[in-house]
C-alpha positions, 0 to 999 in steps of 0.5 A, a space after each residue: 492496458 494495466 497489466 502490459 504498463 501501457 502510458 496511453 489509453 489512446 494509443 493502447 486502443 488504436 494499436 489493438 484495434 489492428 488484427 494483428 495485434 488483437 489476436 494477443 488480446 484474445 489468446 493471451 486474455 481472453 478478449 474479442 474486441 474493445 470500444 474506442 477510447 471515449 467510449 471506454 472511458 464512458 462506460 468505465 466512468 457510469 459504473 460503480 468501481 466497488 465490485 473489483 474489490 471483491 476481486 482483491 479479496 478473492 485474489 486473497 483468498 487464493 494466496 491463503 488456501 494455496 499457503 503462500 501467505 506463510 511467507 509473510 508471518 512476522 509476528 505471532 500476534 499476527 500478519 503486518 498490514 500497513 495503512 498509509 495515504 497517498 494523492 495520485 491526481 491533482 489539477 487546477 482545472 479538472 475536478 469531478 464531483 468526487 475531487 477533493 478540494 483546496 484553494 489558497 489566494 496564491 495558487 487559487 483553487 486545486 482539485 486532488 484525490 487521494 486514496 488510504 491504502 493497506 498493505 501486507 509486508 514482511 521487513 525481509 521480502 520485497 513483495 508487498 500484498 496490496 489490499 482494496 483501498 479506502 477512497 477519500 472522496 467527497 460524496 453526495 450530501 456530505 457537509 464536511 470535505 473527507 479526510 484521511 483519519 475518517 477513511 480509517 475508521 471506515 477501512 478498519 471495519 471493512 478489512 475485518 469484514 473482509 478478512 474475519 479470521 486473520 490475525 492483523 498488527 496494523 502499522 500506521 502513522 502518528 495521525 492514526 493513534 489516536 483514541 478513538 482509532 485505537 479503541 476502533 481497533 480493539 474492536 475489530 480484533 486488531 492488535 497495532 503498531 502506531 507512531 507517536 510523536 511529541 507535537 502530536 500526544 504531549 501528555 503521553 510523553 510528559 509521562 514518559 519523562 517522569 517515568 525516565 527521571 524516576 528510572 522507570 522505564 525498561 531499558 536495553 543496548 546493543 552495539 553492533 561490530 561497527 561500534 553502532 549503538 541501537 537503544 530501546 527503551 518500553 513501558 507498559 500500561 500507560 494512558 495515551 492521553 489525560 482524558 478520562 476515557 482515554 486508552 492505556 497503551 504500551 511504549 516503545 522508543 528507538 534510537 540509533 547512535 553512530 559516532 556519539 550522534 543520533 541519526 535515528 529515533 522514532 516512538 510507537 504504541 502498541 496494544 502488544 505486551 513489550 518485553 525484552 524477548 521481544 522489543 527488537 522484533 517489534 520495532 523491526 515490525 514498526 519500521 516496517 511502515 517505510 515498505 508501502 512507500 517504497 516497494 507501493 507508491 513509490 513503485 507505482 509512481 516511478 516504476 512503469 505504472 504511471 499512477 499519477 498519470 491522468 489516463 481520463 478523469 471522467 464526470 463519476 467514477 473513472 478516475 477513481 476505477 483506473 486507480 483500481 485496476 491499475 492497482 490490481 494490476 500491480 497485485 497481479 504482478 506481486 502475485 507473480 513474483 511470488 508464486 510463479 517459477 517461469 516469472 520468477 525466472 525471466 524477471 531475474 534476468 533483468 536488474 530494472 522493472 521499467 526494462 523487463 515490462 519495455 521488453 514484454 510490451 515489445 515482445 507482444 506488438 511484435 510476435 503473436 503467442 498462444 498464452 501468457 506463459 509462451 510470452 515469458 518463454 518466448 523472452 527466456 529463450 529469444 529464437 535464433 535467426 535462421 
């Protein structure tokens, strides 16, 4: 259902329910029969979704031993992984023991559940290589509602577990560099990328005002053929915070000046020595982070795969085992894009996602086919009328 981007459960199952239809869903994947919809939605919500992420790591491990994750290198410190949040439910009146939960005297009690999710991209590829994500959930015998920053410090050692042998710069946001994360990722053999922002780290640049008015900072400028400035400005070993047991980082601040005005700035720290070789290049990895908005969520959401369509919300674990397949289904199709000649093609010949998968869908209610790949060659090459 996933895989085939269909909006509705309900109607996915009363179409394959018919004999012409099921006979795709045997030779195309392999399937003999399925349950009615509630009964689907039962069975889903009893089990325990953890052991698809071992479906994702493995999904991985292909990629690396068939070298197509080559493609991705950015830095030599390692692959970009990207680490952002985001909500993909919220109601006022469904919740599920795992629901996060607000209330304001307002809109009154809201329940949500929201996700951490890292990313593998690369600033000149459009394909982006999701990784299992790190569900921020409450749980039994939890005093405290889950957050974000905590989902962190239990993905970090799992991605490392996951993945023993692979070099990782973590690009992530202003919540996460923080001390304790950034210590986290020492540990774990991870170099990083992390936003800082004046609200958020005030000791950290005070320091780096002192060090400017002393002319302390390395600094470099370029202006391209437009006359459009782009300046850096780095340090290095200076402590994040005033406490005692802080951590020493190095700085990095970007602007962008077009006409006399700023229309971009953004600091980060990072555990990479910052040099004039290569700061260019790092920042280039920092403002990489946009990617898991724009080429993930942004496509889960708005490009066909209904992320945040409640598709059944179940009582344990449905809504949270729909989020992961519908997720795995996307990786499929990234995999596709990237590896797969005949896909490659066929999806070339379409400027709109959302247009390619309406024609696939139509193409597989109408026609009945041997496999996959007689699916796409059936769209390449529409038969001709007699």
């Amino acid at each position: 259902m996933f895989y085939l981007q269909d909006p509705s459960l309900l109607e996915f199952q009363r179409r394959f329910e018919r004999e012409i239809q099921s006979s795709n869903l045997r030779t195309v994947f392999g399937i003999e029969q399925i349950p009615g919809d509630s009964q689907l939605r039962e069975i889903i919500d009893d089990h325990d979704p953890e052991p698809i992420n071992e479906v994702f790591c493995e999904y991985f491990r292909r990629l690396q031993r068939g070298k197509h994750l080559d493609q991705f290198r950015f830095l030599d410190e390692g692959y970009l992984l990207t680490m952002d949040g985001t909500e993909y439910f919220r109601s006022q009146t469904i919740n599920c023991p795992r629901c996060l939960h607000s209330s304001t005297p307002t809109s009154g009690d809201t329940y949500y559940h929201q996700i951490l999710q890292t990313t593998l991209v690369h600033p000149e590829k459009r394909q982006v290589i999701p990784l299992s994500p790190e569900f921020i959930e409450n749980t039994d015998g939890q005093s405290k509602q889950d957050c974000e920053f905590n989902a962190a410090k239990r993905l970090i050692p799992r991605i490392r577990a996951e993945q023993r042998q692979l070099p990782i710069v973590l690009v992530a946001d202003s919540l996460h560099s923080k001390v304790p994360v950034v210590k986290l990722l020492g540990e774990q053999r991870m170099s990083y990328l992390l936003t800082v922002k004046p609200a958020d780290h005030k000791s950290l640049f005070e320091d780096i005002e002192g060090l400017r008015s002393g002319k302390l900072l390395e600094r470099g400028e370029w202006a391209d053929a437009k006359g459009v400035r782009y300046r850096y400005e780095w340090v290095n070993g200076v402590p994040l915070t005033a406490a005692k047991d802080t951590a020493y980082v190095n700085f990095i601040e970007f602007s962008i000046i077009k006409n006399g005005k700023q229309t971009y700035h953004s600091s980060w720290i990072t555990d990479i020595e910052v040099t004039a070789e290569n700061v260019k290049r790092l920042v280039r990895a920092a403002r990489a982070r946009w990617k898991i908005e724009n080429e993930g969520f942004n496509t889960l959401k708005n490009q066909g795969y209904h992320l945040e369509h409640n598709f059944g919300h179940g009582k344990n674990h449905l809504s949270s085992t729909f989020f992961l397949l519908n997720l795995l289904a996307f990786y499929v199709h990234q995999i596709l894009e990237l590896t797969d000649r005949l896909y490659q093609n066929c999806r070339a010949q379409f400027s709109s996602r959302r247009e390619y998968w309406n024609i696939i869908r139509a193409t597989f209610r109408l026609f009945i086919f041997e496999d996959w790949e007689q699916v796409l060659t059936r769209i390449m090459s529409p038969a001709k009328p007699p």
